[in-house]
BALOBA-1460 file (C-alpha; in Angstrom, 3 decimals):
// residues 201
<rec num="1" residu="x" x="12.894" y="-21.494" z="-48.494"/>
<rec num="2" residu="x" x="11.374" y="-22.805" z="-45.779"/>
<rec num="3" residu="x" x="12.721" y="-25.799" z="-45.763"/>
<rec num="4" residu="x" x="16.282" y="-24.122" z="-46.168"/>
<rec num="5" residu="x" x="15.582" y="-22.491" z="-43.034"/>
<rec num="6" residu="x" x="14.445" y="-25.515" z="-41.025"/>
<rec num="7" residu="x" x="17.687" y="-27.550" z="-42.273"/>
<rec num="8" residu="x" x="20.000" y="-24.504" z="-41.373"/>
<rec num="9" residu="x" x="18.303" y="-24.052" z="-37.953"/>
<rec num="10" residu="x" x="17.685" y="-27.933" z="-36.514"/>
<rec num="11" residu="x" x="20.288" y="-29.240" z="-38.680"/>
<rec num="12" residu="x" x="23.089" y="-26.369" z="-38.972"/>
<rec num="13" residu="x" x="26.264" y="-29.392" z="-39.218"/>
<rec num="14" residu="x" x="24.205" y="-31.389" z="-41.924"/>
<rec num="15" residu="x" x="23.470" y="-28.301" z="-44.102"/>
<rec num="16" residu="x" x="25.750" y="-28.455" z="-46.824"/>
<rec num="17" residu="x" x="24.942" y="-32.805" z="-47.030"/>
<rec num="18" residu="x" x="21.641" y="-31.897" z="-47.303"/>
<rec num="19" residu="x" x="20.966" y="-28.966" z="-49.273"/>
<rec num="20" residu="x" x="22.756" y="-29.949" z="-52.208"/>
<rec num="21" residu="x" x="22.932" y="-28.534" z="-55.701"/>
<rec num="22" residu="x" x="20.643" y="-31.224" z="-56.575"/>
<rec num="23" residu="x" x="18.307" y="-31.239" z="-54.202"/>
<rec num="24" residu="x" x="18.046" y="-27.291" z="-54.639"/>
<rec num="25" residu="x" x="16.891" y="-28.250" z="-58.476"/>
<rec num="26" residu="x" x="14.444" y="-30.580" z="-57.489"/>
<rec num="27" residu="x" x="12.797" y="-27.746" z="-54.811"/>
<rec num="28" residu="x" x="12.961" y="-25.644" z="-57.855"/>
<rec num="29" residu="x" x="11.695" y="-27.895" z="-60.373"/>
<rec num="30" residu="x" x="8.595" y="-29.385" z="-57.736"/>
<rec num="31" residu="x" x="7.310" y="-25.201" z="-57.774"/>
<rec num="32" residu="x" x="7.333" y="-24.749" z="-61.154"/>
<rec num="33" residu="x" x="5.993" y="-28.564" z="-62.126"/>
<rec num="34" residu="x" x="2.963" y="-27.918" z="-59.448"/>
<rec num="35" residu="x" x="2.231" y="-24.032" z="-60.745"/>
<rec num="36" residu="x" x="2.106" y="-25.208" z="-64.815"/>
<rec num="37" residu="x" x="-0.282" y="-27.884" z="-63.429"/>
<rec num="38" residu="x" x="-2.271" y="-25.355" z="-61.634"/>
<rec num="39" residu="x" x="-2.838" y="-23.301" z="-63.959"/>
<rec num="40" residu="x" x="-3.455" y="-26.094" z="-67.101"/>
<rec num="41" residu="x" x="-6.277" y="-27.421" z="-64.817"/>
<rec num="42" residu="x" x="-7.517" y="-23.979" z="-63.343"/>
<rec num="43" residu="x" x="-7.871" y="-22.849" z="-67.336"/>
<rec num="44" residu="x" x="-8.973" y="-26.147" z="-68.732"/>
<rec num="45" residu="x" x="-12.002" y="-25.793" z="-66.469"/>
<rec num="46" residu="x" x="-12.626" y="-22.181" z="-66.761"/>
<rec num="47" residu="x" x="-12.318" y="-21.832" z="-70.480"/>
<rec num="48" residu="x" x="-14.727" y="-25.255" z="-70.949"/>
<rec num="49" residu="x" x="-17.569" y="-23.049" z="-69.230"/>
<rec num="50" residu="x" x="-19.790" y="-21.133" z="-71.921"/>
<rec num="51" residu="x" x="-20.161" y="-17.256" z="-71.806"/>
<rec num="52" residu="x" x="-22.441" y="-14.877" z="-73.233"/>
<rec num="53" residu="x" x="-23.959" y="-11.825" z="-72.661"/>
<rec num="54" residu="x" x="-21.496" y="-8.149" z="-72.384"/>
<rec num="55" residu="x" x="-18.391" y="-10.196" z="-71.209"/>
<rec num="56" residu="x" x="-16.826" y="-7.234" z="-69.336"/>
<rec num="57" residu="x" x="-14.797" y="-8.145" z="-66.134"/>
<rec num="58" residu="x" x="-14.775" y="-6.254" z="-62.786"/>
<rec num="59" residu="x" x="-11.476" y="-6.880" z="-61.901"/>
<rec num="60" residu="x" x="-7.761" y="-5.666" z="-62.602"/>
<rec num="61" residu="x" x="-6.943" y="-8.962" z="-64.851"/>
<rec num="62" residu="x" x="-8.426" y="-11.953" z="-66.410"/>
<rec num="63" residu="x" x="-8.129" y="-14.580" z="-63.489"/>
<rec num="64" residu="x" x="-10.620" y="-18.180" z="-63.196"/>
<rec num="65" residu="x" x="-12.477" y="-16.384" z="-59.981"/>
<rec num="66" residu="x" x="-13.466" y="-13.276" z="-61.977"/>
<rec num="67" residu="x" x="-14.415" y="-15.119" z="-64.904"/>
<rec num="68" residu="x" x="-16.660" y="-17.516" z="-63.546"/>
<rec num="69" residu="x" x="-18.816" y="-14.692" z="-62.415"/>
<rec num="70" residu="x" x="-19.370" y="-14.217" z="-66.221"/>
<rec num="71" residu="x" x="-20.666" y="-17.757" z="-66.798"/>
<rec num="72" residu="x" x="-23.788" y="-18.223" z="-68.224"/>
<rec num="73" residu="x" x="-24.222" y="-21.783" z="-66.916"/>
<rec num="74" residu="x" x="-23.765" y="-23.977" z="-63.708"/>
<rec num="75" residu="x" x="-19.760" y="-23.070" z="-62.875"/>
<rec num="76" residu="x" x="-20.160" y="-26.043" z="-59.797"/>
<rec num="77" residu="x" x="-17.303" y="-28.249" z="-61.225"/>
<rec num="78" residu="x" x="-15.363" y="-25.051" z="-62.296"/>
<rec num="79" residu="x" x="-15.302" y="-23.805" z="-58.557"/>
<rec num="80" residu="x" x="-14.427" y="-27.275" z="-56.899"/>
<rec num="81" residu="x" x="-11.852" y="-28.182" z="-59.373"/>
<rec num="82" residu="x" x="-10.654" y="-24.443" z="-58.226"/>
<rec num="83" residu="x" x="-10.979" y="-25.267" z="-54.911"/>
<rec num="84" residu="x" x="-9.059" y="-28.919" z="-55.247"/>
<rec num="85" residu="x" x="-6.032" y="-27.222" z="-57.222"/>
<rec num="86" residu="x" x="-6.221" y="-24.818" z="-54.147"/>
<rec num="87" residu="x" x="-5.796" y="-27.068" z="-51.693"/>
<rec num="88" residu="x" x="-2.743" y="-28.318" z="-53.518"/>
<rec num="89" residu="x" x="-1.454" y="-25.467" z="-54.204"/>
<rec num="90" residu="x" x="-2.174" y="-23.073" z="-51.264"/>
<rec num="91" residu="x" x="-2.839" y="-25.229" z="-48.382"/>
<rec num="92" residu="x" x="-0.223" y="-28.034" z="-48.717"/>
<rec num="93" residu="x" x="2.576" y="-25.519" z="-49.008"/>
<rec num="94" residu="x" x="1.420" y="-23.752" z="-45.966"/>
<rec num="95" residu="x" x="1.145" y="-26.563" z="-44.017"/>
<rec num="96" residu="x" x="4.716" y="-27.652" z="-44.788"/>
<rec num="97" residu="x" x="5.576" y="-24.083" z="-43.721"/>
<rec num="98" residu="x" x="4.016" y="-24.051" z="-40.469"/>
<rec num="99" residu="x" x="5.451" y="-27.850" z="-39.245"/>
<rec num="100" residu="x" x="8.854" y="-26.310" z="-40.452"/>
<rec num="101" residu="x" x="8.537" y="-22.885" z="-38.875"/>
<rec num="102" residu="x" x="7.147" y="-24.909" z="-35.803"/>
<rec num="103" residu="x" x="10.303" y="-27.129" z="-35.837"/>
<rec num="104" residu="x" x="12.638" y="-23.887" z="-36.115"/>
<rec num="105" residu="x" x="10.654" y="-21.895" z="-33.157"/>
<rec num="106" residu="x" x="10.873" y="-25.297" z="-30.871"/>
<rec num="107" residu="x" x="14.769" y="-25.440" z="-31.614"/>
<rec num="108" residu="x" x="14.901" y="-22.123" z="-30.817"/>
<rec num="109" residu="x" x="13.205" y="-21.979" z="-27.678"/>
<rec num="110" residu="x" x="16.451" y="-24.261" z="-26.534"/>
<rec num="111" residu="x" x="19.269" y="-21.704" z="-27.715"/>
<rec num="112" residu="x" x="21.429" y="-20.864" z="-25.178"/>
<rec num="113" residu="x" x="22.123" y="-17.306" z="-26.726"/>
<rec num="114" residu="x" x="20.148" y="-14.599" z="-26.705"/>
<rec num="115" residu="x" x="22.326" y="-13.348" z="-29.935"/>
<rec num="116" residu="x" x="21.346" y="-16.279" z="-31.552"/>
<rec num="117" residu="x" x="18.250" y="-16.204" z="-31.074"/>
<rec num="118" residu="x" x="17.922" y="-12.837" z="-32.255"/>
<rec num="119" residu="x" x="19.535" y="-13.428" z="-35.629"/>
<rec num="120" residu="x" x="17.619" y="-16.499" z="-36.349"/>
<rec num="121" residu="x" x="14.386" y="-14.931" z="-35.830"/>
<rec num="122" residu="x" x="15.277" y="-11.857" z="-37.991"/>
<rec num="123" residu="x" x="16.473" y="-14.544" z="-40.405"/>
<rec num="124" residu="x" x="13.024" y="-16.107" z="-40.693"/>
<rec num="125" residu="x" x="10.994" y="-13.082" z="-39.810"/>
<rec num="126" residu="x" x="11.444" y="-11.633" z="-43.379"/>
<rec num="127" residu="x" x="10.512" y="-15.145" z="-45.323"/>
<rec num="128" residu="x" x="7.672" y="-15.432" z="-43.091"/>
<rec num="129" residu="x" x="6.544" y="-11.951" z="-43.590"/>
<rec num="130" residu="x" x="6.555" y="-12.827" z="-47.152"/>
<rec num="131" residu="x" x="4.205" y="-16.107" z="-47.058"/>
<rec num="132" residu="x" x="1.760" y="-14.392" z="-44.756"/>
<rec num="133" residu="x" x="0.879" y="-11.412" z="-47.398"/>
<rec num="134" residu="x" x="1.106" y="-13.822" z="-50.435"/>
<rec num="135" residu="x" x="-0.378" y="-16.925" z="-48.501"/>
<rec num="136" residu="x" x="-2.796" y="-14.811" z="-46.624"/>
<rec num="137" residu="x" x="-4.323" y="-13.135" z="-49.765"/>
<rec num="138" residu="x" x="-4.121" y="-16.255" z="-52.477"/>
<rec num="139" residu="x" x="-6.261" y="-18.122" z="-49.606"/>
<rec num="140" residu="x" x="-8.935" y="-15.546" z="-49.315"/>
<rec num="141" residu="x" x="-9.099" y="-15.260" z="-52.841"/>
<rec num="142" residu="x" x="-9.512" y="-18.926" z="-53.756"/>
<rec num="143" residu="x" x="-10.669" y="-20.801" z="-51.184"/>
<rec num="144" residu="x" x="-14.185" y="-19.181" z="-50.315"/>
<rec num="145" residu="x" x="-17.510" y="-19.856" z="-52.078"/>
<rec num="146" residu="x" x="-17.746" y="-17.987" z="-55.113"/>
<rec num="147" residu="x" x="-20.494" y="-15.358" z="-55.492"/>
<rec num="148" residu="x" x="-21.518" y="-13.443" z="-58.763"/>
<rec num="149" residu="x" x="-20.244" y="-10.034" z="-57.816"/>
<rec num="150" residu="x" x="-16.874" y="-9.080" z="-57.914"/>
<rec num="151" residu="x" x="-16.730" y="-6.652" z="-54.714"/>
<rec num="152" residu="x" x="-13.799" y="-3.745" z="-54.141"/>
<rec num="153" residu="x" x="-12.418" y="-5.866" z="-51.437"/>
<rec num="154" residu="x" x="-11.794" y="-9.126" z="-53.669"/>
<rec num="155" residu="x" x="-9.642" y="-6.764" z="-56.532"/>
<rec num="156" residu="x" x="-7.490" y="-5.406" z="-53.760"/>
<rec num="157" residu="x" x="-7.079" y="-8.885" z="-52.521"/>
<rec num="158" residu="x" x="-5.876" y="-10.100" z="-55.838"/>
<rec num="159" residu="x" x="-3.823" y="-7.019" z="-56.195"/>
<rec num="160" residu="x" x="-2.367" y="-7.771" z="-53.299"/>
<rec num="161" residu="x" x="-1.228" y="-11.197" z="-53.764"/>
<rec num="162" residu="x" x="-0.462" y="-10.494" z="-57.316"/>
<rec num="163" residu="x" x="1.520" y="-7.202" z="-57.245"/>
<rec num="164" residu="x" x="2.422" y="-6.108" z="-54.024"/>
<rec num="165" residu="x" x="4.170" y="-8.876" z="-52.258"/>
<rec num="166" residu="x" x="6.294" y="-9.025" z="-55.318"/>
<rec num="167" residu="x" x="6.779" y="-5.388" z="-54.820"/>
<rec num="168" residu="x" x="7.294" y="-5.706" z="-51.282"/>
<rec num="169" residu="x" x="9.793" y="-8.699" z="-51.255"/>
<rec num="170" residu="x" x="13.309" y="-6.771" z="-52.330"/>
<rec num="171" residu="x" x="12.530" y="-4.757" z="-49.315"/>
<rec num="172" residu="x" x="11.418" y="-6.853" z="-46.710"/>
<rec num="173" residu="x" x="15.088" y="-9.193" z="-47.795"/>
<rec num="174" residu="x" x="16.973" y="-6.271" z="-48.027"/>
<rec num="175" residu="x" x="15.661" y="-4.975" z="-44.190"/>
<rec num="176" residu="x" x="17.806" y="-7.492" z="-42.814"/>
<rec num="177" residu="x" x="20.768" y="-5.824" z="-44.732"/>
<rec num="178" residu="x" x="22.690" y="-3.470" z="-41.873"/>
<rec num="179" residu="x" x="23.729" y="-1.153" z="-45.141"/>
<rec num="180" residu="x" x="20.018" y="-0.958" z="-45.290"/>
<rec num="181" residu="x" x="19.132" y="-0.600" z="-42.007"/>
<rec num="182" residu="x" x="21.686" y="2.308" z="-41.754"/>
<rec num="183" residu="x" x="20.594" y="3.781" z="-44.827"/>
<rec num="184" residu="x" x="16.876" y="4.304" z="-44.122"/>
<rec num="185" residu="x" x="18.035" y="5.536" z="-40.171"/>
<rec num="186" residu="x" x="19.631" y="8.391" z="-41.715"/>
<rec num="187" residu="x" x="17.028" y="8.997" z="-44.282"/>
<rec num="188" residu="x" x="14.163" y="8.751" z="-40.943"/>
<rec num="189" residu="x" x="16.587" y="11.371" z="-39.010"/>
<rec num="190" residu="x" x="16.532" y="13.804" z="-41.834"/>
<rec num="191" residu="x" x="13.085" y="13.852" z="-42.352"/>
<rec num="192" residu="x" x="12.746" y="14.411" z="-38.892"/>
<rec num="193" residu="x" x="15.078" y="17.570" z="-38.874"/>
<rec num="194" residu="x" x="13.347" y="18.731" z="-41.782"/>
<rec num="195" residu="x" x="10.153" y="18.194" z="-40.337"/>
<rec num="196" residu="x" x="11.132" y="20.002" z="-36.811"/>
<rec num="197" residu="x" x="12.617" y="23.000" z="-39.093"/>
<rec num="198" residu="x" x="9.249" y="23.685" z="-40.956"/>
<rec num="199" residu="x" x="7.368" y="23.096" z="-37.420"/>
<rec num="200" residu="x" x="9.732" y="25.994" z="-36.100"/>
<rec num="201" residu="x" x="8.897" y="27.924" z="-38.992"/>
């Protein structure tokens, strides 16, 4: 999506030669090749570790970070093979993120119109909303050292990258939606009568 946005915002007359069907597919098909490989390594080495002992895990669901902390033997090559597919997977799209946001924000800076301006930004406020919860938490969560104790704060994290940024995503996109936007003015207004009656009351 990102890269959408950068071709639609430095390169609005070459949009449609460059975002072809086809190289929409391959976008597509790069995500879904690099998660499968992700996840085949980031189980490979998790599942190759031995266990014993209770087996119960502190967490919401069975991912490689809560089960290593139910190893019963060195989890070193476990952790940095977690830590590699990280850096593939979470840093390297988040770099390509930031050099196209910072592309978009320098053509920006040079619009003549205000309006424009405006409605690019709320354009690529939402999508950038989006990475910064998922991005945000997925990075905590995987690339830190690993410790033996699943705390509170790391099952919210995962929660948070797991559940709610899918849960938040139809309505961060939809914000930008003036149906939307008119929709939830009323709905604020109303409370706020209702509110001001009981106060009265």
């Amino acid at each position: 999506m990102s890269y959408d946005r950068f071709v639609a915002v430095c390169k609005p007359l070459h949009y449609t030669t460059i975002m072809t069907q086809r190289v929409c597919v391959q976008l597509a098909v790069v995500s879904w090749i690099s998660g499968a490989f992700a996840c085949s390594v980031d189980s490979a080495f998790t599942l190759s570790i031995p266990y014993q002992g209770q087996n119960v895990i502190n967490h919401y669901f069975c991912e490689p970070p809560a089960l290593l902390k139910l190893a019963s033997s060195d989890t070193y090559s476990a952790e940095m093979a977690l830590f590699l597919v990280g850096v593939i997977i979470l840093l390297a799209p988040v770099s390509l993120i930031l050099i196209s946001y910072c592309n978009i924000i320098s053509t920006v800076i040079r619009m003549q119109s205000g309006e424009g301006r405006l409605k690019v930004f709320s354009t690529c406020g939402s999508h950038l909303t989006v990475v910064i919860l998922y991005y945000g938490s997925g990075i905590f969560a995987y690339m830190r050292p690993n410790s033996k104790t699943m705390s509170e704060k790391d099952k919210v994290i995962s929660v948070f990258y797991s559940v709610m940024t899918s849960m938040l995503n139809p309505i961060i996109y939809s914000l930008r939606n003036k149906d939307v936007k008119g929709a939830l003015g009323k709905l604020v207004r109303r409370l706020c009568i209702v509110k001001a009656g009981d106060a009265d009351i």
